[in-house]
Structure formats: C-alpha cells, structure tokens
C-alpha positions in Angstrom: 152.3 -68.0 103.1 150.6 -66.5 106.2 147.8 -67.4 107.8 145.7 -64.9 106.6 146.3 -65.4 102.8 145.7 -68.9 103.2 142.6 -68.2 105.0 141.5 -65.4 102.3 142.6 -68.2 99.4 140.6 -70.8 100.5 137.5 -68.2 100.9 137.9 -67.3 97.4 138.4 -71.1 95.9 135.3 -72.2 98.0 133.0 -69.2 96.8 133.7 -69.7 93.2 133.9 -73.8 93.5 130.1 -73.7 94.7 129.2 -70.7 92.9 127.7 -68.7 96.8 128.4 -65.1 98.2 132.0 -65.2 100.3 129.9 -64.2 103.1 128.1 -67.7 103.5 131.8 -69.1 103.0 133.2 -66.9 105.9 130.3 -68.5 108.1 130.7 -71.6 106.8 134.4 -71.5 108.1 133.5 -69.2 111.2 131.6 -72.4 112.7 133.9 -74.8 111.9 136.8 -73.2 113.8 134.2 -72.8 116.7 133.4 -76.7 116.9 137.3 -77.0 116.3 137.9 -75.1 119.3 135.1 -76.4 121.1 136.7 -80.0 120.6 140.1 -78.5 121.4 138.7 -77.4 125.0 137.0 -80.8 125.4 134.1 -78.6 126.6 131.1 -79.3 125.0 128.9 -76.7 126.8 131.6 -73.8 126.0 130.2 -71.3 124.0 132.4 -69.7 121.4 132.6 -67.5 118.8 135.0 -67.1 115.9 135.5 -63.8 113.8 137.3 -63.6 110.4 138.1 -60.2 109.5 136.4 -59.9 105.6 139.5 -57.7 104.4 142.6 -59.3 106.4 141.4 -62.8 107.0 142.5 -62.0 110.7 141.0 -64.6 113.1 139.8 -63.8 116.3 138.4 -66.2 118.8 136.1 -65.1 121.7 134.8 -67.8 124.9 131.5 -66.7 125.7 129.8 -66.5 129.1 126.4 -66.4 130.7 126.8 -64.1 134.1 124.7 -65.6 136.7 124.6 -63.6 140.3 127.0 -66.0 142.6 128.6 -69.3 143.2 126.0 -71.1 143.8 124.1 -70.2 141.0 126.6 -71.6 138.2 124.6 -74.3 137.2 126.7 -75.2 133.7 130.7 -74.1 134.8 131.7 -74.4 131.4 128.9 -71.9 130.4 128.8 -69.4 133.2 130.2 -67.6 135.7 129.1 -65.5 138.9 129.2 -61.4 139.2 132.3 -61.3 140.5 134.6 -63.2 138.3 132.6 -61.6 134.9 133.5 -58.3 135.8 137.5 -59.4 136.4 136.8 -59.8 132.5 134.2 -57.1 131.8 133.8 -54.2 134.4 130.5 -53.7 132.7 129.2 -57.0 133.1 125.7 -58.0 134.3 123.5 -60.3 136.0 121.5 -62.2 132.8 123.8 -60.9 130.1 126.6 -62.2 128.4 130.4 -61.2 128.8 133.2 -61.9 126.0 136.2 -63.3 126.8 138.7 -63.4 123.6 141.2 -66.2 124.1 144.0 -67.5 121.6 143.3 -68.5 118.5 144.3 -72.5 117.0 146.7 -73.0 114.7 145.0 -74.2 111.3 147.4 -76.9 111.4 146.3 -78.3 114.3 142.2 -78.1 113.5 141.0 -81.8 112.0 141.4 -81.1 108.4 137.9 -83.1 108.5 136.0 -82.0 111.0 136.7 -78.8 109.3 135.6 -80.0 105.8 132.3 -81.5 107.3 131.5 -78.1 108.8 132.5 -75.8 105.7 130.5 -78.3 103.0 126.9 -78.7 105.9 127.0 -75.2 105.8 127.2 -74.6 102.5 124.6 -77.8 101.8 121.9 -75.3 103.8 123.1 -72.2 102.2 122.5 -73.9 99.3 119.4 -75.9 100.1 117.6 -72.2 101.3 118.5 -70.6 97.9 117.2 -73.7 96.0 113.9 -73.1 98.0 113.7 -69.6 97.9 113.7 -70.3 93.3 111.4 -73.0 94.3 108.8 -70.4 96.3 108.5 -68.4 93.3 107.5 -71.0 91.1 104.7 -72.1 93.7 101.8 -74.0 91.6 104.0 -74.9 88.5 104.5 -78.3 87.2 107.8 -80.2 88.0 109.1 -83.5 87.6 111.5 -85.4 89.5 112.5 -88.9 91.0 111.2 -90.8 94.0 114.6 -90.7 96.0 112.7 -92.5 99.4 109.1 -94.0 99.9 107.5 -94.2 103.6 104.4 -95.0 105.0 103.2 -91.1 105.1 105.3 -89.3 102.4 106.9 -90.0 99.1 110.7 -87.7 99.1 111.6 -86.5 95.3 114.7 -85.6 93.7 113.5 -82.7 91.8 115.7 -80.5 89.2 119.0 -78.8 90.2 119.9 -80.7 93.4 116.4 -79.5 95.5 114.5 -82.5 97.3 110.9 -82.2 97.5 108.5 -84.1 100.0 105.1 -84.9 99.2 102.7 -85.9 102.3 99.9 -89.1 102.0 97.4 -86.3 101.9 98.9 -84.6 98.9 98.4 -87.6 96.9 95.5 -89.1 94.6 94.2 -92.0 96.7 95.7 -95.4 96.1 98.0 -94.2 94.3 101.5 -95.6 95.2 105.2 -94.8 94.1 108.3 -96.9 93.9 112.0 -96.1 94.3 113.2 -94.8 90.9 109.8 -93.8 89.7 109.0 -90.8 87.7 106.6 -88.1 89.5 104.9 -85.4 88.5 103.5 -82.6 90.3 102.8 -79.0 91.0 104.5 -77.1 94.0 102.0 -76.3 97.0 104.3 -74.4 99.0 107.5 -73.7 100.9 107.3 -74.1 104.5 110.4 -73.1 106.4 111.0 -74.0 109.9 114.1 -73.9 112.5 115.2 -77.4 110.8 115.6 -75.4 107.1 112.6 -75.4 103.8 110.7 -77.9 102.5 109.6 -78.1 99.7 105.9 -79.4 99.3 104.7 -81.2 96.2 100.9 -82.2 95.9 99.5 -84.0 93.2 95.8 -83.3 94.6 96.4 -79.4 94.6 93.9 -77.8 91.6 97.3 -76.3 90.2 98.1 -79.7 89.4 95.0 -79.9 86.9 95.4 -76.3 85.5 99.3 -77.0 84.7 98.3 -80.5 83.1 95.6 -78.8 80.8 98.2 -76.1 80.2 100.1 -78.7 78.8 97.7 -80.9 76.8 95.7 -77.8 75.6 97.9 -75.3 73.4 95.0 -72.8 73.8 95.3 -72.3 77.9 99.1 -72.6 77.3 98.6 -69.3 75.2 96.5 -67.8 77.0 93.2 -67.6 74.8 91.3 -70.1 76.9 91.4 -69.2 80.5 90.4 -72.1 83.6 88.4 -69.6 85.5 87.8 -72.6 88.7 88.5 -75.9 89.2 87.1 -78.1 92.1 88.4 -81.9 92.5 87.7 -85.1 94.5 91.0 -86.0 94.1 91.3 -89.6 91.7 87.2 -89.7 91.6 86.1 -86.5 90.0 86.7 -83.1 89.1 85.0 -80.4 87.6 87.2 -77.3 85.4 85.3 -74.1 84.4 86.7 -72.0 81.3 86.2 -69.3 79.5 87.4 -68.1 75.9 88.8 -64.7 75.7 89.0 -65.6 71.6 85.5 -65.9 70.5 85.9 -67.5 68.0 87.4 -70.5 70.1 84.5 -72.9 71.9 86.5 -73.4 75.0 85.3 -77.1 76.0 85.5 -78.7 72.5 89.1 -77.2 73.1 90.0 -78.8 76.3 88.3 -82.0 75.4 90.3 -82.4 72.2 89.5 -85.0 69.3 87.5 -87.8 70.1 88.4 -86.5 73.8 92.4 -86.8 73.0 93.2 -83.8 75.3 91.4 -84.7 78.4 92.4 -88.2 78.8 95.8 -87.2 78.4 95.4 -85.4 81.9 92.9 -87.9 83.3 95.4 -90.7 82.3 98.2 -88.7 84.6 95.7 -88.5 87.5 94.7 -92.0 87.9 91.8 -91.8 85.9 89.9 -89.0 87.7 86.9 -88.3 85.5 86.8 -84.6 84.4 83.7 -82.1 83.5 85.0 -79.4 81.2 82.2 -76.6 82.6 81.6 -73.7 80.8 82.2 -70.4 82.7 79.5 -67.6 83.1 79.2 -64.1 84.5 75.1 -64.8 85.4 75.6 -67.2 88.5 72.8 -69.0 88.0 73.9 -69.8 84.6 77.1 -71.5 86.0 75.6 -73.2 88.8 73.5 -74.7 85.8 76.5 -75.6 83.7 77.8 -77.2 86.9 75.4 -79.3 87.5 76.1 -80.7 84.3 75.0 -83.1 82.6 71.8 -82.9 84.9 69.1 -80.8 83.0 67.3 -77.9 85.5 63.9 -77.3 85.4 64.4 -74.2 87.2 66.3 -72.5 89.6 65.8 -69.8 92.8 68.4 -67.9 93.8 69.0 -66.2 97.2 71.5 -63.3 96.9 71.8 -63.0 100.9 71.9 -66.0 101.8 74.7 -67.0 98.8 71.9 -70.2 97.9 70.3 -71.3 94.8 67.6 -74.0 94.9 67.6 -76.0 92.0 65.0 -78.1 90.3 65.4 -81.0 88.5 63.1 -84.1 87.2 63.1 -86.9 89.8 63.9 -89.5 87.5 67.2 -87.3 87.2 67.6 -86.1 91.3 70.4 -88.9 92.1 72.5 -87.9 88.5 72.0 -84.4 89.8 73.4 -85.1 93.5 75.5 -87.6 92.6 77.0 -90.5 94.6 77.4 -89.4 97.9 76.3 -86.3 96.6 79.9 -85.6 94.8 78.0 -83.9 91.5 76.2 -81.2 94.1 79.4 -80.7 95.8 81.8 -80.0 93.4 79.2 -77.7 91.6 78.8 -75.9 94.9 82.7 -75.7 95.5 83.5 -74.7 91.9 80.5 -71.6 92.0 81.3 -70.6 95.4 77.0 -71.0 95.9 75.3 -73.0 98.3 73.3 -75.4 95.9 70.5 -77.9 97.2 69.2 -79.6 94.8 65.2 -80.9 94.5 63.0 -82.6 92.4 59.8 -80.9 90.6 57.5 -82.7 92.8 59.1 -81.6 95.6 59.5 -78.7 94.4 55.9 -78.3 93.5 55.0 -79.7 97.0 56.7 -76.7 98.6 55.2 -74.2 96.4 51.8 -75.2 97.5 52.8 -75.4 100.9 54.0 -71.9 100.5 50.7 -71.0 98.4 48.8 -72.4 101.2 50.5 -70.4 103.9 49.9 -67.0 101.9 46.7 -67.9 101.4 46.0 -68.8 105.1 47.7 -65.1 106.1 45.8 -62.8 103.6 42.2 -64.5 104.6 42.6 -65.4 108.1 45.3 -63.3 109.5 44.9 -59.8 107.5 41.1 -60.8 106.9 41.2 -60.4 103.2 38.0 -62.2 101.5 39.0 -65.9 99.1 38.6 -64.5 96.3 40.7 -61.3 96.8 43.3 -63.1 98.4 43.6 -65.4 95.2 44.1 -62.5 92.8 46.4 -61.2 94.7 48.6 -64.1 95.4 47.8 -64.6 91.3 49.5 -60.7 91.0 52.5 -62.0 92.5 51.9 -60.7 96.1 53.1 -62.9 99.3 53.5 -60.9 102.3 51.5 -58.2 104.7 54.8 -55.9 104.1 54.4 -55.8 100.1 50.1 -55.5 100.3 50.6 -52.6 103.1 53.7 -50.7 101.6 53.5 -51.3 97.6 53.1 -48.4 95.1 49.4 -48.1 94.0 50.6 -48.5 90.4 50.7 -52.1 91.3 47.0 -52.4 92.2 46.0 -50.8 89.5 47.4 -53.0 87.0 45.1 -55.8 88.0 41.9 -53.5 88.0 41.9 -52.1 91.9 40.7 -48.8 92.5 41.3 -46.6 95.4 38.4 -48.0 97.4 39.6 -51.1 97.4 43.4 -50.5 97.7 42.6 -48.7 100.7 41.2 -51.2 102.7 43.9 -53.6 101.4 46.2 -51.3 103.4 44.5 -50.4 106.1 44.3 -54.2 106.9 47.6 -55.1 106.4 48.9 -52.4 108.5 47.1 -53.1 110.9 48.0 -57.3 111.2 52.1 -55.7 111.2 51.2 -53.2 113.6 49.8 -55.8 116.0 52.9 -58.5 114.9 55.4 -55.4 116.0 53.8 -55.4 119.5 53.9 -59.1 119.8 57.8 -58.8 119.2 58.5 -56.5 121.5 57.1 -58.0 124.0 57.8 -61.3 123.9 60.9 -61.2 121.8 61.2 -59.9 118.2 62.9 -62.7 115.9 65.0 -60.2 114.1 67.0 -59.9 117.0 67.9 -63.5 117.1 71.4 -64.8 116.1 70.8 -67.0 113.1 68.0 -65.8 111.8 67.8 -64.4 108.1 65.8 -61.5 107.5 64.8 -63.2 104.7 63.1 -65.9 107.0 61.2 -63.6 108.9 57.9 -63.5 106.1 58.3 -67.4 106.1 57.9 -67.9 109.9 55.4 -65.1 110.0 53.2 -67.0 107.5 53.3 -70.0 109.6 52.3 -68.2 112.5 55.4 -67.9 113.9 56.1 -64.9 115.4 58.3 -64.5 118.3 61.3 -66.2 119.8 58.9 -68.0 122.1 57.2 -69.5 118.8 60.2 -70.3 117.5 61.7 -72.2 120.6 58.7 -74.7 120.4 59.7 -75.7 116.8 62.1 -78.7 115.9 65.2 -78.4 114.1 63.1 -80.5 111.4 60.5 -78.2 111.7 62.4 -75.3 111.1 64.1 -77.0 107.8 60.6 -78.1 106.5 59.6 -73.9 106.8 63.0 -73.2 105.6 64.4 -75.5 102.9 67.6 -73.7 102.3 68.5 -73.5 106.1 71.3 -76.8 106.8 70.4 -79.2 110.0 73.0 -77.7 111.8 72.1 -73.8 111.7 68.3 -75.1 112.0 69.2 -76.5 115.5 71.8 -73.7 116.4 68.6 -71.2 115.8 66.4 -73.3 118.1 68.5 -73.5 120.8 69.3 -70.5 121.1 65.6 -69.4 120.7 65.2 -72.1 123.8 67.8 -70.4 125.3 66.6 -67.0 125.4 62.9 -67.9 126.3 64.5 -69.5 130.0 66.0 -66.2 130.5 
C-alpha cells in the first residue's frame, strides 16, 4: 500500500473513530509529523511546517525561516538566516519576513509510532474540548450536574455530562460551603471564557440562574411557563429575594412557588445551604414592588423620586431594623431586586423632616417673599412649597382656595420678584445649577435654606448637605461640597 493510501486510511478511521470533521484529523496529523521532524533534526528552535494534500494524502514538508539583515544579526541559527543566504532560497525574500524552504519528507516508518499517537489524540482532546464548550455556551444559565473530579484551595473542578470539565471559582460558591472528591454538584453555567490555553467552562452556584433553574424544577408552573420569575436578588447562603408574576390569573404565583406547607421552597432552599427565600410579588407600579420587597415590613408611606431613581420609605420605628435588616441585607436586596434606590425611615423621622421642611417653606414665603403668617399657612395648606410654583401657577389654582385677582396679583408680583433677585445672586457669584452633582431637584431645597450659590454651598458640611437632602448618599454629599470648595478658590 502506498504512502498516501495509508495516510488517507488512517484520516478516515480516525474521523469516524472520534466522530470530528477529517479536517481537525489532517491537523491533528500535520503537527505530529512537524514535532516528528523537529525531533528528527534535533533542532528544537526549527520551525516547520507539514502539508497533507486533502485529495492525494501527498506530504510535503517545508523548514521555515525568519530573514534577519546580516550575520551578525542571526540571533537563533536554527531559526534564521541573513539577506543573503534567504534569497539563495527565495529571490524574493525580505528583511522581517519569512522564507520557505521545502526539504524531504520522513518516512512514516521511521516517525515514533508514539510520539505520533500523543500528537494526533492532544489534538483531537482540544478539538474536542472546544466543541464540548461551544454546546456548553449555548446552554449558558441552565442547570447541570456533574462530579467533583479535583478540590483546591480556590476552585472545585467537575466532571460534567459528555466528557466536558467544568471549574467552579471560591467566589462562585455559597459560603462555607465545601465539596469532597466524588461528590455530587449542582449548578447553573455562568459562562465560557476562552483564552490562548483553550475554554473553560464556569459553573456558579451563587449566579441568580442558579435559583430560577431550581424553582423551575420544584415549581411545575415556572417550568411551564404560566408563572414567570420576573427578578431575583441573593446574598448568596444568607438571603434571597425572587419576584413573580402569573401570566394565568387564575394562578396566585407565591402560594405556587411556596408549595404546601412551604414543600416547594425548601426544596430549593435545602439545595442552597439553607438560604432563606422571599417569594415577592411582581408589579408594574414601582412603588408597589418596592413595597412588596420590603416585605414582610409594613410601609406607612412611601415618596418616590422619578429623577433621582429613589423612593423614601416609611415605616413604624418599632419595625425600622425588620425593614433594614441585619446589616441592612432586607433594604438591599429590595433595592437590587427593583432596580430603585430605597432608604428606609421611621415615621418620627419621617414626621421630623416634614416639619423641618414645613418650617423652611414657611420661613421662605414670610420672610424671604414677604408673604403675611397667615397667607403663608394657607398656602403651604393648598399644597404650595416653592417661589417657582406661587409666581408661575395657573390662576385656576388660586381660585380654588378662595383668592381673587387682587390678591393673586401680589402673590406674584412678590414671588417674582425674590427669583428675579436669586437669578442675579447666581450669576454673580455662581449659579448652583451649574454645579456637577447637583440635582435640579435640590435646587428648591437649598433655596429654602437660604442657600443659594456655590459660595453657600461650599460652607456646608457633607452632613449638612445630607440633613437638607435625605436622599443624597455620604459620598455624593461630599463630592458636591468639594467641588463647590473647589470652584469658590478659583
């Protein structure tokens, strides 16, 4: 038999053996007669390339070359060679490219039946690793179980279904939580990360796919797809919280997922270490969901601030710490499961600050616009707390509590004039607006505490600024007041 057949027989045997396209075969065997040659040089800095025809099985073997410009600049003989000799091979060759020199081609016989082997079966190993990985990429965030193959001080390594090998990171699993050899895992696929060393496959058991795929599971409803997990937001082996929603309504969606006498949900709990679950029920209105998130806190009442993407939310003292939570997990996990800022109060507080801010408006209608008591109190009673709304309102408003034109008219006048005079302050000494980190929302609240330009707001505190401000965080108060600071030295 020639060489060729032989060649194009064990191509075919190979490709149907391991069940992979003849071309990953043919590259397979391309590098093994490379390292054979290689070893057959005893060179191990020669470059070399191997070519098998596809149709003929003809081999052809080709020495590679860097060209460098002389002599003296072959650094790696075995690798290069200088102008002169390269273009006794190639008449075209360059300085910085590579020339092709074919040479003779090694008698199969003589290659090391293993070292061939080993090449063939580690190139098909990746071949088929990278295919494995590529089935494993589309299945991203789906359950699997498989077997813990290794155990290290950072990762747990997992024989998972059909020959893959996942790897799952310290991070990617519940805290405390520890694995044996041998042991059963389950978890959901986080990604595929490929690098120049091949794909890995990550498993995480902390992932939120790993809650939705468990509940898929343990609840035939979500499984079917008439109860729907609209967000889920975990502290991995503590807490969790899971918002649903029934497309069926006839179905109540958390008696669902919480199953008799709460079967269902300590299934899942059980496979998570015990994590403690909330089964939250989802709803369009936001405020409505940050409520059912802060579950099983009751709110009082709630303030929502569109712009800013905050709600403030009031609860009975006696309740504040259930509604934070330790370490304020309960307000956290609401706030990452909404998407909304939440900070949470108590009704005294709350209560506090409204006559803080009653007491500001008040101060601003008398003694700023020059309003008298008593007209200052019906209006704050009509809902009125800024110059802008008592200059710029329609009349309609003032007439609904019993103004007449008179009246109104001065109202106006008087407010226009107190924001024509703030509008001169600001521009020259600085007009808040134009200050990065300031809300325009904020703007009325500073005003009302006399606080009017960046100068004003430079001799504040950070705490002061949070006391005027209670949605504003410590650090965006103090970024604001240092870069108020900062602009007053200019």
């Amino acid at each position: 038999m020639s060489k060729e057949k032989e060649i194009k027989m064990i191509i075919e045997a190979v490709s149907n053996e391991k069940d992979l396209p003849k071309d990953v075969v043919f590259e397979a065997l391309e590098e093994a007669l490379a390292i054979a040659h290689q070893r057959h040089l005893n060179e191990s800095e020669a470059q070399l390339e191997v070519n098998i025809d596809r149709k003929t099985g003809e081999i052809q073997t080709f020495r590679l070359w860097d060209v460098v410009a002389t002599e003296d600049d072959v650094e790696i003989p075995a690798a290069e060679c200088d102008l002169k000799a390269a273009r006794e091979i190639d008449s075209h060759a360059t300085v910085g490219k590579k020339i092709r020199q074919e040479i003779t081609s090694l008698d199969l016989g003589r290659i090391s039946a293993q070292l061939a082997k080993q090449a063939v079966y580690q190139k098909l190993k990746g071949a088929k690793r990278e295919r494995l990985a590529q089935d494993y990429e589309a299945r991203v965030g789906e359950l699997v179980i498989g077997v813990v193959k290794k155990t290290t001080r950072d990762a747990v390594v997992v024989d998972l279904p059909n020959g893959a090998e996942g790897f799952m990171p310290r991070r990617e699993m519940i805290p405390r939580e520890s694995f044996r050899l041998n042991d059963r895992v389950r978890a959901a696929i986080k990604a595929v990360v490929w690098d120049k060393k091949g794909p890995t496959i990550v498993l995480s058991r902390t992932a939120p796919s790993m809650l939705s795929q468990l509940f898929a599971i343990e609840v035939p409803e979500i499984g079917e797809g008439s109860i729907e997990i609209r967000a889920i937001a975990r502290d991995p082996g503590s807490r969790a919280k899971v918002a649903v929603q029934a497309k069926d309504t006839r179905i109540e969606p958390k008696g669902a997922c919480i199953g008799m006498r709460g079967a269902r949900v300590n299934s899942v709990m059980d496979e998570i270490s015990g994590e403690r679950i909330d089964i939250i029920l989802w709803d369009e209105n936001d405020a409505q969901f940050v409520v059912n998130a802060l579950a099983p806190a009751e709110v009082k009442s709630i303030v929502v601030d569109e712009d800013l993407k905050t709600m403030q939310v009031v609860v009975d003292k006696n309740i504040l710490s259930q509604a934070i939570g330790k370490n304020g997990q309960n307000v956290r996990l609401a706030s990452e499961l909404t998407g909304w800022k939440i900070n949470v109060i108590s009704k005294e507080d709350a209560d506090e600050i409204e006559n803080q801010e009653a007491s500001k408006t008040f101060e601003l209608f008398t003694t700023s616009i020059g309003l008298e008591s008593e007209l200052a109190e019906v209006l704050m009673q009509a809902g009125f707390t800024t110059a802008q709304e008592l200059a710029y309102v329609d009349n309609q408003e003032f007439y609904e509590i019993g103004f007449d034109d008179e009246l109104i008219d001065m109202i106006r006048e008087r407010a226009q004039e107190y924001l024509l005079e703030q509008t001169k302050v600001q521009q020259n000494q600085g007009d808040l607006s134009q200050l990065p980190g300031v809300h325009p929302s904020w703007i009325p609240i500073l005003n009302a505490d006399h606080v009017y330009t960046i100068e004003d707001l430079a001799e504040l505190s950070t705490f002061d600024l949070m006391d005027l401000i209670p949605t504003c965080l410590e650090e965006e108060a103090q970024a604001v007041i240092m870069a108020a600071r900062s602009h007053s030295q200019e």
